[in-house]
C-alpha positions as CSV (number, residue, x, y, z in Angstrom):
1,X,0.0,0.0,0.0
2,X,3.1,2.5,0.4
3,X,6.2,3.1,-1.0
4,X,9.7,4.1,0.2
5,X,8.5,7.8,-0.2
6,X,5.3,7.5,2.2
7,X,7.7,5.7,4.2
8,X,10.1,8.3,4.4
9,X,6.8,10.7,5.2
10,X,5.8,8.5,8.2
11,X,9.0,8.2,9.4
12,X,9.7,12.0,9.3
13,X,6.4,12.2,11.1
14,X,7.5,11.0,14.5
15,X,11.0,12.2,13.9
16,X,9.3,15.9,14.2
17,X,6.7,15.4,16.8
18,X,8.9,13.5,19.3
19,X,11.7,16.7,18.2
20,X,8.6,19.4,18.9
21,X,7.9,17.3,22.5
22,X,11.5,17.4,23.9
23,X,11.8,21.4,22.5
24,X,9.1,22.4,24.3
25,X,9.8,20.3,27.3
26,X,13.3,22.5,27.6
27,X,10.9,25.4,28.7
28,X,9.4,24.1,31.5
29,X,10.9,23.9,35.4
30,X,10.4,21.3,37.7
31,X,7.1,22.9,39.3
32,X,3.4,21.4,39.8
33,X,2.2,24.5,37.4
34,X,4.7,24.3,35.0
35,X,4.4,21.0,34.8
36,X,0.9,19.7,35.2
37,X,-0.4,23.2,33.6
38,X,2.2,24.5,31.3
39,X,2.5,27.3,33.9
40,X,-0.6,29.2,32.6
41,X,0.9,30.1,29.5
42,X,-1.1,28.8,26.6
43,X,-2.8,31.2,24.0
44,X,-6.0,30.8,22.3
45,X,-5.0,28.8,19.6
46,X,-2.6,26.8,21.3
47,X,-5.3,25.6,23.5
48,X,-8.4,25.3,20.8
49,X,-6.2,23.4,18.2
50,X,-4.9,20.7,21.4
51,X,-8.6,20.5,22.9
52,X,-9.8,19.6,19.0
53,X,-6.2,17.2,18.8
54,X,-7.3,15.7,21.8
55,X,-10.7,14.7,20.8
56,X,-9.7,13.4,17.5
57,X,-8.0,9.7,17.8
58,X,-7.9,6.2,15.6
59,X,-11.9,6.1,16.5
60,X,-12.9,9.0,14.5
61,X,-10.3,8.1,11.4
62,X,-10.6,4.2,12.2
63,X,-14.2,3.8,13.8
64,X,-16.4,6.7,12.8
65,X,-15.6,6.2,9.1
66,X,-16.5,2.9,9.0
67,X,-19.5,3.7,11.0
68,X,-20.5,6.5,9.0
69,X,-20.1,4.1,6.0
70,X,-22.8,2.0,7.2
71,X,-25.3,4.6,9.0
72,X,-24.5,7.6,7.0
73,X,-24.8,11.2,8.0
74,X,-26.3,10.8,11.1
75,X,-22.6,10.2,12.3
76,X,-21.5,13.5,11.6
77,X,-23.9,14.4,15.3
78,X,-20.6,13.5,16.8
79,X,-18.6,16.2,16.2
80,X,-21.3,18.7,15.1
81,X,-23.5,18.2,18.4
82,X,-20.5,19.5,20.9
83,X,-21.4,22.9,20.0
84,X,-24.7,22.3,23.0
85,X,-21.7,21.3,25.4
86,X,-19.1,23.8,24.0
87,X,-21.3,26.5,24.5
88,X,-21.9,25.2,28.5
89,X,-18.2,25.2,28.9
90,X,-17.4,29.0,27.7
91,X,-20.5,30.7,29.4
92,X,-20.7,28.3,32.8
93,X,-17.7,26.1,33.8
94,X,-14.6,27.9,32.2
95,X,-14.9,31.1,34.3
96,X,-16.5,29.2,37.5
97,X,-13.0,27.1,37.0
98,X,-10.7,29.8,36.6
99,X,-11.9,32.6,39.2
100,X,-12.0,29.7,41.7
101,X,-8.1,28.7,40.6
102,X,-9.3,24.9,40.0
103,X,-6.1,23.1,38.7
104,X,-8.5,19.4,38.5
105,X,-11.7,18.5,37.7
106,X,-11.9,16.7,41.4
107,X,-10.2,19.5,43.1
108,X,-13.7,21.7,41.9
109,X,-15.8,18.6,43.6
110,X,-13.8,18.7,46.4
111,X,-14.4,23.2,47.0
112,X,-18.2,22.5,46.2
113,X,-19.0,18.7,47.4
114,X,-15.7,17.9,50.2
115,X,-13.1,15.8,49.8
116,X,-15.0,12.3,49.4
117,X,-16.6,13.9,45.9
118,X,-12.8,14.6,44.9
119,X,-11.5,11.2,45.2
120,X,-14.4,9.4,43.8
121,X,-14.3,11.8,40.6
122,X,-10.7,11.4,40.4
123,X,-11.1,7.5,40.8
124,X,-13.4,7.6,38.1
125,X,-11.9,9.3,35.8
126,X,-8.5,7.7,36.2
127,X,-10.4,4.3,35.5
128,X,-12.2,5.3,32.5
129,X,-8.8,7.0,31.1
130,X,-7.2,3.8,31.4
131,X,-9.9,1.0,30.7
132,X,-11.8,3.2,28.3
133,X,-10.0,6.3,26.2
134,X,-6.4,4.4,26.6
135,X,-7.9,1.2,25.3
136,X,-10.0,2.4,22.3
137,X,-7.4,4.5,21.0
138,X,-4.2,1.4,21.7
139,X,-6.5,-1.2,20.1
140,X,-7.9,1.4,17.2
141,X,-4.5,3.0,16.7
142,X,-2.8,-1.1,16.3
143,X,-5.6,-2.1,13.9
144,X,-4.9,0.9,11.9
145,X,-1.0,0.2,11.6
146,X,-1.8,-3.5,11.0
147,X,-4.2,-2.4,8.3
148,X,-1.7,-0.3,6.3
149,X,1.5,-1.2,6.8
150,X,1.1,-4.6,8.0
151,X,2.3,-4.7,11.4
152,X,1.4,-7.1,13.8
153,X,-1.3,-4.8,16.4
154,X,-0.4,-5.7,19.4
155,X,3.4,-5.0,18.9
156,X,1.9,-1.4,17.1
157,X,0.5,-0.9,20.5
158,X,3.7,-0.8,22.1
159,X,5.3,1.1,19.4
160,X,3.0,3.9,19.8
161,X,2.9,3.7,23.5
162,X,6.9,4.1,23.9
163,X,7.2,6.7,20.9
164,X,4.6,9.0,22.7
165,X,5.2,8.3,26.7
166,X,8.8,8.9,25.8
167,X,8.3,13.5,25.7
168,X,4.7,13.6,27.1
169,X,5.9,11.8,30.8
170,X,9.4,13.7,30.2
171,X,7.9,17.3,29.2
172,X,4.2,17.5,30.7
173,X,1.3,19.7,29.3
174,X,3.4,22.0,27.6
175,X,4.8,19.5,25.8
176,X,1.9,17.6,24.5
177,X,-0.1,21.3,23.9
178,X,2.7,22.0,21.4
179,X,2.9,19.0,19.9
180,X,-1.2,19.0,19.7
181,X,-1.1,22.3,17.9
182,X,1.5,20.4,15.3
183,X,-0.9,17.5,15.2
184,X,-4.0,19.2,15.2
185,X,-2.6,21.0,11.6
186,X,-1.9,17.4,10.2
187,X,-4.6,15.3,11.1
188,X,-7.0,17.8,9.5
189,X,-5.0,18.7,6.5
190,X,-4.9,15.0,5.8
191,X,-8.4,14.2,6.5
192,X,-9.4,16.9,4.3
193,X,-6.9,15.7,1.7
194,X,-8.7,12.5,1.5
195,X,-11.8,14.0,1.4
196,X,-11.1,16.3,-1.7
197,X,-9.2,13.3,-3.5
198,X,-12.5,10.9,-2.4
199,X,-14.8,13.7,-4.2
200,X,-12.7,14.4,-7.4
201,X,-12.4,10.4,-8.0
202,X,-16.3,10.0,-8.0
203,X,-16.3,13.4,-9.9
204,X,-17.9,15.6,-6.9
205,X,-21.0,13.6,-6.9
206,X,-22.5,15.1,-3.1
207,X,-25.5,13.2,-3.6
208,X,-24.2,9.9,-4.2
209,X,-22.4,10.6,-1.3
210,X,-25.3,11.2,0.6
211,X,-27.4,8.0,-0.2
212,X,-30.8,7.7,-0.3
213,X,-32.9,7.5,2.5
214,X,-32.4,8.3,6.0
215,X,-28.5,8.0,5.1
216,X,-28.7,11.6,4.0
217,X,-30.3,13.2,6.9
218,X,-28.6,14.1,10.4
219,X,-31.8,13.3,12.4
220,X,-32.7,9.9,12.0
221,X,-36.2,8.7,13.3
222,X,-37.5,7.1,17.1
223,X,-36.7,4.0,15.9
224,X,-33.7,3.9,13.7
225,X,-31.5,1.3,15.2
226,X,-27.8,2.7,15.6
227,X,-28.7,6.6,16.4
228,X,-32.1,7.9,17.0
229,X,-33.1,11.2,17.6
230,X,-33.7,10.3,21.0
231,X,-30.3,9.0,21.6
232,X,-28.7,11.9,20.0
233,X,-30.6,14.3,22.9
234,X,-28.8,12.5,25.0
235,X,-25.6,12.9,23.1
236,X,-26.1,16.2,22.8
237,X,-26.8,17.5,26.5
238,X,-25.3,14.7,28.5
239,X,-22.7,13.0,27.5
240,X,-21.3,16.1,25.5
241,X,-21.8,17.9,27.9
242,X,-19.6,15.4,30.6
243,X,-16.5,15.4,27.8
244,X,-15.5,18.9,27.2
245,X,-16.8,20.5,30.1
246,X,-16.0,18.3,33.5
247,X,-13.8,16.2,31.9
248,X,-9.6,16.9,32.8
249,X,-8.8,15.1,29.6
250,X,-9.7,17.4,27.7
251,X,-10.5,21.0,30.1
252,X,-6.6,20.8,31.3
253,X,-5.8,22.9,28.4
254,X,-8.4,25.9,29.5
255,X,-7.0,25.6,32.9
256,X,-3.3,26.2,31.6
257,X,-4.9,29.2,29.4
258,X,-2.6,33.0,30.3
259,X,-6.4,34.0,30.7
260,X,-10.0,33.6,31.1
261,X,-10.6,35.4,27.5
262,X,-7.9,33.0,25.7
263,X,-9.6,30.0,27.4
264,X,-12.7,31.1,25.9
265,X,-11.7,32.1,22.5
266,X,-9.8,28.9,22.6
267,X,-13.2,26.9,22.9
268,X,-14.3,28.7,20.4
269,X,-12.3,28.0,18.2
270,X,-12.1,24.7,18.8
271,X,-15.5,25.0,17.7
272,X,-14.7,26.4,14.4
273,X,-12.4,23.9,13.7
274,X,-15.2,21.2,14.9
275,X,-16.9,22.2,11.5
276,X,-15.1,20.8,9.8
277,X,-14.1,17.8,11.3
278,X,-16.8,15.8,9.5
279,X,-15.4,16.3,6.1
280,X,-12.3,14.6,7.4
281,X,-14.1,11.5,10.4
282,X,-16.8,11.1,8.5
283,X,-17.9,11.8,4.6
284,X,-14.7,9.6,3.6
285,X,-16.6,6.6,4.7
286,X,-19.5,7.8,2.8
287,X,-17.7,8.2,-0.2
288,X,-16.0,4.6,0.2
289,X,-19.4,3.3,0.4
290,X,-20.0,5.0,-3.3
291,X,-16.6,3.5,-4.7
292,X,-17.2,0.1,-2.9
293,X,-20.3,-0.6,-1.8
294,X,-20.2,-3.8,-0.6
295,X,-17.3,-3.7,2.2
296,X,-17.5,-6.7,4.7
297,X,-16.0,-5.2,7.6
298,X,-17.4,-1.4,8.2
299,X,-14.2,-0.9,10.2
300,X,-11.6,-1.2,7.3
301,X,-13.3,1.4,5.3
302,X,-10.5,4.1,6.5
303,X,-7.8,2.1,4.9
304,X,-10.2,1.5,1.9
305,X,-10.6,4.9,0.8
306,X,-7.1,5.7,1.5
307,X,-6.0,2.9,-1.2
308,X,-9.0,3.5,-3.2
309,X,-8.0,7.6,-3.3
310,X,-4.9,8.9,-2.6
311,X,-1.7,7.9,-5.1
312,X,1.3,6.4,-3.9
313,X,3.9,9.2,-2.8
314,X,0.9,11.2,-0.8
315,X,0.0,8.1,1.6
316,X,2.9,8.7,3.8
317,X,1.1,12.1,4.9
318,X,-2.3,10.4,5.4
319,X,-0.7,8.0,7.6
320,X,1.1,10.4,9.4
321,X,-2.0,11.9,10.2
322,X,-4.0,8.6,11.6
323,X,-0.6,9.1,13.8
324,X,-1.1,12.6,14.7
325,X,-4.6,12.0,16.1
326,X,-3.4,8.9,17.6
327,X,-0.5,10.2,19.7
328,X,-2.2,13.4,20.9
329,X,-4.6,11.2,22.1
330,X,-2.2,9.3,24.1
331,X,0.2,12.8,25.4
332,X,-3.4,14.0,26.6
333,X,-4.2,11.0,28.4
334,X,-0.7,10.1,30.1
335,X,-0.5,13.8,31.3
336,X,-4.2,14.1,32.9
337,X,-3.6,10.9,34.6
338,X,-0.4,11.8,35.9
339,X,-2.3,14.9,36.5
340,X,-5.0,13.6,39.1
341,X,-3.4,10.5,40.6
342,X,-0.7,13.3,42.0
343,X,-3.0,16.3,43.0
344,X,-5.9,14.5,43.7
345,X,-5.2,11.2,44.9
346,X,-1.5,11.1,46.0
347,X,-1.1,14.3,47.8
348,X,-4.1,14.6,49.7
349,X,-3.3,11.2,51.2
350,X,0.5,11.1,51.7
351,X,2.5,13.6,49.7
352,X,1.0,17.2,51.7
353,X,4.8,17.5,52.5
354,X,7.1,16.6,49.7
355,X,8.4,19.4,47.2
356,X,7.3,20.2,43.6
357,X,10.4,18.5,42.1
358,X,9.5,15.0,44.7
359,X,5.6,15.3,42.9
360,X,6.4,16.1,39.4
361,X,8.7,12.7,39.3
362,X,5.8,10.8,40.9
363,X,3.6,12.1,38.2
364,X,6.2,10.8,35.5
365,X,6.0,7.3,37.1
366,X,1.8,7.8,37.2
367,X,2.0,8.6,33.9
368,X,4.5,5.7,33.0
369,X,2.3,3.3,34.7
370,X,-1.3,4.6,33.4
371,X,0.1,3.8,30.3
372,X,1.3,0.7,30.2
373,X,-1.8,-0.2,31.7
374,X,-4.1,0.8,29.2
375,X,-1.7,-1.2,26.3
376,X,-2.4,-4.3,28.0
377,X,-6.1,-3.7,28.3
378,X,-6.3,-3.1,24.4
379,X,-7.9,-6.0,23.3
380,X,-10.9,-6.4,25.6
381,X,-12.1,-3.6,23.0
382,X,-12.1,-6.8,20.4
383,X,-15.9,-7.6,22.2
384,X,-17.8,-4.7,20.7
385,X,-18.6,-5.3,16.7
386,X,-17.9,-1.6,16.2
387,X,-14.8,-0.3,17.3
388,X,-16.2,3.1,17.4
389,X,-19.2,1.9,19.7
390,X,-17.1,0.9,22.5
391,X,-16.7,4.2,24.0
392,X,-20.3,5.4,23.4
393,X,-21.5,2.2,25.0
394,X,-18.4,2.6,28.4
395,X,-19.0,6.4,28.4
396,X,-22.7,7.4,27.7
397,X,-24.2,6.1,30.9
398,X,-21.4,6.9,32.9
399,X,-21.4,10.8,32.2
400,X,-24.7,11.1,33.1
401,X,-24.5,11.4,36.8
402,X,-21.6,13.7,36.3
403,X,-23.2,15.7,34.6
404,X,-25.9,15.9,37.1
405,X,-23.6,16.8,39.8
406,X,-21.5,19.4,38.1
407,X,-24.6,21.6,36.5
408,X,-25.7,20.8,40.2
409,X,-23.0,22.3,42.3
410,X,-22.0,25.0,39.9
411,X,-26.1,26.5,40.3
412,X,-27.9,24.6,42.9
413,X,-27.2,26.0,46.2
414,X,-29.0,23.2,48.0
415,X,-26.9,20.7,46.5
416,X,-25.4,18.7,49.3
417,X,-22.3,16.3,49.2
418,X,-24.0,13.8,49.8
419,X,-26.1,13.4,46.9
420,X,-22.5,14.1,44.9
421,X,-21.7,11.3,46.0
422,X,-24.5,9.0,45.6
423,X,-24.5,10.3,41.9
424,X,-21.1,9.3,41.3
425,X,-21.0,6.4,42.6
426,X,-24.3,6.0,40.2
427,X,-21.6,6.8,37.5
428,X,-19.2,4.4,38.8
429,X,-21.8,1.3,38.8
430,X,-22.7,1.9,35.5
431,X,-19.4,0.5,34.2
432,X,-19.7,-2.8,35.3
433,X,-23.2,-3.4,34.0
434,X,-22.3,-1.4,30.5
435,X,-19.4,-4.6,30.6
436,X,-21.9,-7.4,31.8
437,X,-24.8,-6.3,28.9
438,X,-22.5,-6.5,26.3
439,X,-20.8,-9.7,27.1
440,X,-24.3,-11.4,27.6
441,X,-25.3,-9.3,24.6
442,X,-22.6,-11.3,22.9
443,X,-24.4,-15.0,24.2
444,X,-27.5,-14.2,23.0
445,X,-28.7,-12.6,26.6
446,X,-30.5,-9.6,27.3
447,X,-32.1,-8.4,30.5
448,X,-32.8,-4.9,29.5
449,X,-36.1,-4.0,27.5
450,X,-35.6,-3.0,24.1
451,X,-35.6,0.2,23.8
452,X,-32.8,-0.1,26.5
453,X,-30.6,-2.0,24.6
454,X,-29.3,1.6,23.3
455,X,-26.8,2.9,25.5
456,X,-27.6,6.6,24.9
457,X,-31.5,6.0,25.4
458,X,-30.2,3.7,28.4
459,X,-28.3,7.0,29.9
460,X,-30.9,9.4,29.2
461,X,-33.0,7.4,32.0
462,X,-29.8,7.0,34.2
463,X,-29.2,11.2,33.9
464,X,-33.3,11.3,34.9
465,X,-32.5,8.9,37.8
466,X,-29.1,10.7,38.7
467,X,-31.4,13.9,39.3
468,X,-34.0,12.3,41.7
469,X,-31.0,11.0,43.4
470,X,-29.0,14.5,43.7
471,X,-32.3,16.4,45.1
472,X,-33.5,13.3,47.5
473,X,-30.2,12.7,49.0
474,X,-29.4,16.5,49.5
475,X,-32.6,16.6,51.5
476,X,-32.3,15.7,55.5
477,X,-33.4,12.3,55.5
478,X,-31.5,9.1,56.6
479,X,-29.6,7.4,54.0
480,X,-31.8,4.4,54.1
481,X,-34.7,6.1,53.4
482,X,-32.9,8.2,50.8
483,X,-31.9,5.4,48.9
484,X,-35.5,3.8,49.2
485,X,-37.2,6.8,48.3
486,X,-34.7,7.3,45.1
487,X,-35.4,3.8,43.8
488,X,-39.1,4.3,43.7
489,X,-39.6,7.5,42.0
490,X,-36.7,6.1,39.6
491,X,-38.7,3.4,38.8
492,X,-41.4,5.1,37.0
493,X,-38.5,6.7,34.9
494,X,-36.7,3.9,33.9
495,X,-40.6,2.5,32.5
496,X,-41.0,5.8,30.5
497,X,-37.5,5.3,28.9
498,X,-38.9,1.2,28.3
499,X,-42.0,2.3,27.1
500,X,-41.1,5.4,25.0
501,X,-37.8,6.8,24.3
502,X,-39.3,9.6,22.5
503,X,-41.3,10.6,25.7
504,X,-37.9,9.9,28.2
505,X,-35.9,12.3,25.7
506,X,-38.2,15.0,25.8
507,X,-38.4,15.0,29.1
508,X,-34.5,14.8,29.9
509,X,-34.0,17.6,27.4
510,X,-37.0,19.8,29.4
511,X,-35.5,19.4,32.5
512,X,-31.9,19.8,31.6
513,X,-32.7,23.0,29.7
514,X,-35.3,24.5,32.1
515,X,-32.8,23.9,34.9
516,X,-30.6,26.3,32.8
517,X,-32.6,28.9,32.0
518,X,-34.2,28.9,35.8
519,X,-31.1,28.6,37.6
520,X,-28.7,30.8,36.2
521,X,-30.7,34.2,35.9
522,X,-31.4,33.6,39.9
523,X,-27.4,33.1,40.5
524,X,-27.2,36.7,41.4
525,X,-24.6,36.8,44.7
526,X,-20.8,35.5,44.4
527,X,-20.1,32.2,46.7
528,X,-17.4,30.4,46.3
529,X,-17.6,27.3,44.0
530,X,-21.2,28.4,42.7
531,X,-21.9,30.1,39.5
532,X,-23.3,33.6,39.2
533,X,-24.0,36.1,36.7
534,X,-20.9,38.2,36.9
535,X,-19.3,35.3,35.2
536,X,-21.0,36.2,31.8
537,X,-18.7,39.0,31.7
538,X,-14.5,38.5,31.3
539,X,-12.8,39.8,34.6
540,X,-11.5,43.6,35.0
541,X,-8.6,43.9,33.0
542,X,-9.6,41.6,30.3
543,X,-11.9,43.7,27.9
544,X,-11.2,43.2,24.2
545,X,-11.9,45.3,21.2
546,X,-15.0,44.3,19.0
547,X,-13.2,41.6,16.8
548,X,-11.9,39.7,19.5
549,X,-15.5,39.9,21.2
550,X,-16.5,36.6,22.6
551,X,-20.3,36.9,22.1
552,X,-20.2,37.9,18.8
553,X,-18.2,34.6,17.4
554,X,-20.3,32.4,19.3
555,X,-23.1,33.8,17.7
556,X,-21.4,33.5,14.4
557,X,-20.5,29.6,15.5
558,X,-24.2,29.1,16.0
559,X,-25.6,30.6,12.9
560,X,-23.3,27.8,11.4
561,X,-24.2,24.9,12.9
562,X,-28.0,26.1,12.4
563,X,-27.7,26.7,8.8
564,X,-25.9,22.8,8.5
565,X,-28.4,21.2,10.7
566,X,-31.5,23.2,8.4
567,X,-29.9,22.1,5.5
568,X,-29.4,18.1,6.3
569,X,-32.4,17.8,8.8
């Protein structure tokens, strides 16, 4: 599939990314900030290009194609329905975060909830980076090597797991944000390479690319097996919501921001380059299913349409950029682990009195180890029929309860810690039973209803339940009687959801939305940890002239994603 040219392209490829790492590493001390948070130092588009870098692995280029062969356009909700979540972030959570000095996700809980909220979150998210994210992306990011140039996967693993460990556990977050930024400008420039090539082969057809049917619409009907409208509700304002705004995976980089104005404009402009993302996860599969319409395996579309599109000499770039999105992937994930196993699980317990150099070398090793363990976990992903499924199945009922408890102690005064807590470890429980339906799933056993089989429908009755539980365990009843009470007005929901998806996603998105537009014109008085409405405004000091204005390109970044979703509805 590749000659010594493309070779010599792929090759170059890690030559300059691991040189970018170790340059930028050179910059930073041996501090906790400097280390963990690149010192506060990141501009805008440092920041938006790594956040969009970091969302972008071998799932998109590997799984998403080869779903969006088979479903269509309905895939492209994945990267256009983060605008919902995006737009939480830059209004709610980024300036809540950054006036209250949050360097973690946990370390918010913790100011809000107490300190038992901070080391379940951190916990939780250390387990899902490693048996989730690290896993999808190692087994994704092998299966992709294996496919083109014909290396065993497992060993592939390994290879990308030293290459990128190597400057991300020796540099930190300054190093991976730089190296993002590099890796951001490939992995679009050659997914958009392959889309152009894809469209001039079948001579800029759109509508064959679309298909017929429901393959040519983003809203697919109630009952549309892979993604319903109903599911994509759910997508939209829940689990969305849980990945780029409470999520340290990808938020690190707005915490590392030089200011609340460059985190924001960095969202959105992450945003902007979220447009276009599609074009490079998505229509290639939809143009491999014009050139070859009768693929066995969904998942080897990617390297299809590569063969199928792009001449030898140029297929050294496109691999390079399957590469790109995989290591950034990886650098993100080693340094938020490192991240939150030293801030918010180490040194609260036994590391209060050792010095920055002492913690930043036990984040190294935390990193070190994070990753290894994630490389052997790899191939439990082999389970799932679509590789790209495996995540939405782990994460969507997971985020749920997170969600819940974030939008909760950033505008609910009444919230209580101990309905934080009950909610998470909601979140927590879900992961075992996401594992246990689809291995029965897999023998022929299911002991959900239906309509439950979908894991985004599933978690739009979980994020219903997760709200009884926040509001009847922050009352002043016993535990017990919480509990009790909490599993019988869940109940009813969890029938709804059985009964009618339609009905549980209206209802999910009515609450979740009401609760906005209730709570957040009453947040009138400045506590700590809580949201009020002097965040809608950048701090003293920060005003920008009228190009640089904040509201104005969100609105423009709306207008957008309105006029795509009118157009393909």
């Amino acid at each position: 599939m590749f000659n010594a040219l493309d070779l010599g392209v792929f090759i170059g490829y890690f030559v300059v990314v691991v040189l970018i790492g170790f340059l930028a590493a050179r910059r930073e001390k041996a501090t906790v900030s400097d280390y963990f948070l690149a010192g506060h130092t990141l501009p805008w588009y440092a920041m938006g290009a790594s956040i969009v870098a970091a969302g972008v692995s071998s799932e998109q280029f590997v799984g998403e194609i080869g779903y969006a062969y088979k479903v269509g356009m309905p895939v492209a909700n994945w990267e256009w329905l983060v605008f919902p979540a995006l737009s939480i972030m830059l209004w709610l959570f980024i300036p809540l975060y950054f006036r209250n000095r949050i360097s973690t996700m946990p370390e918010y809980l913790e100011r809000r909830f107490g300190p038992r909220a901070r080391a379940l979150y951190a916990w939780l998210s250390v387990g899902s980076y490693i048996f989730a994210n690290f896993a999808l992306v190692f087994y994704t990011g092998g299966y992709a090597l294996e496919q083109m140039w014909g290396i065993n996967r497992i060993a592939a693993v390994w290879i990308l797991a030293i290459a990128t460990g190597a400057y991300t556990i020796y540099g930190g977050l300054i190093a991976v944000a730089w190296t993002n930024f590099f890796q951001c400008l490939l992995l679009l420039g050659g997914g958009l390479y392959v889309f152009f090539a894809g469209m001039h082969q079948i001579g800029w057809d759109f509508q064959a690319v679309l298909g017929a049917g429901q393959q040519a619409h983003l809203i697919a009907p109630a009952d549309h097996p892979d993604v319903p409208w109903t599911a994509l509700i759910i997508l939209g304002l829940s689990t969305n919501v849980w990945y780029y705004a409470t999520n340290q995976y990808i938020n690190q980089r707005c915490l590392a921001a030089r200011s609340e104005w460059d985190a924001k404009m960095g969202i959105l402009f992450a945003g902007a380059l979220q447009l276009m993302l599609p074009l490079a996860t998505c229509f290639p599969g939809m143009i491999y299913r014009v050139i070859n319409p009768s693929l066995a395996d969904a998942n080897a579309a990617y390297p299809g349409v590569v063969a199928a599109v792009v001449p030898m000499g140029f297929r050294g770039l496109v691999a390079a950029a399957v590469m790109a999105a995989i290591m950034s992937t990886i650098a993100g994930l080693v340094n938020s682990i490192s991240t939150i196993v030293t801030l918010d699980i180490f040194r609260p317990w036994g590391g209060r009195g050792w010095s920055e150099q002492r913690l930043v070398q036990f984040g190294r090793w935390a990193g070190g180890i994070g990753l290894m363990l994630g490389a052997l976990f790899a191939p439990i992903v082999m389970h799932w029929e679509n590789i790209f499924r495996y995540c939405q199945d782990l994460w969507a009922p997971m985020a749920a309860p997170i969600v819940t408890v974030f939008l909760a102690g950033a505008l609910w005064p009444r919230a209580k810690g101990r309905g934080a807590s009950a909610c998470l470890w909601l979140a927590i429980l879900t992961v075992p039973l996401t594992f246990a339906k689809q291995m029965l799933a897999d023998r022929g056993i299911h002991f959900l209803p239906v309509n439950l089989e979908n894991s985004l429908v599933f978690a739009g009755s979980i994020f219903l339940a997760s709200i009884v539980m926040m509001a009847v365990f922050s009352s002043e009843v016993s535990g017990a009687l919480a509990l009790a009470a909490t599993l019988l007005l869940s109940v009813p929901l969890f029938l709804l959801a059985a009964a009618s998806p339609v009905a549980a996603a209206l209802l999910t998105a009515f609450v979740l939305l009401s609760s906005l537009a209730l709570l957040m014109p009453m947040a009138r008085t400045a506590k700590t940890a809580h949201w009020d409405r002097s965040m809608l405004r950048l701090p003293a000091g920060e005003t920008q002239r009228w190009f640089a204005n904040l509201g104005l390109w969100w609105a423009v970044t709306m207008l957008i994603i309105a006029a795509i979703y009118y157009r393909f509805w």
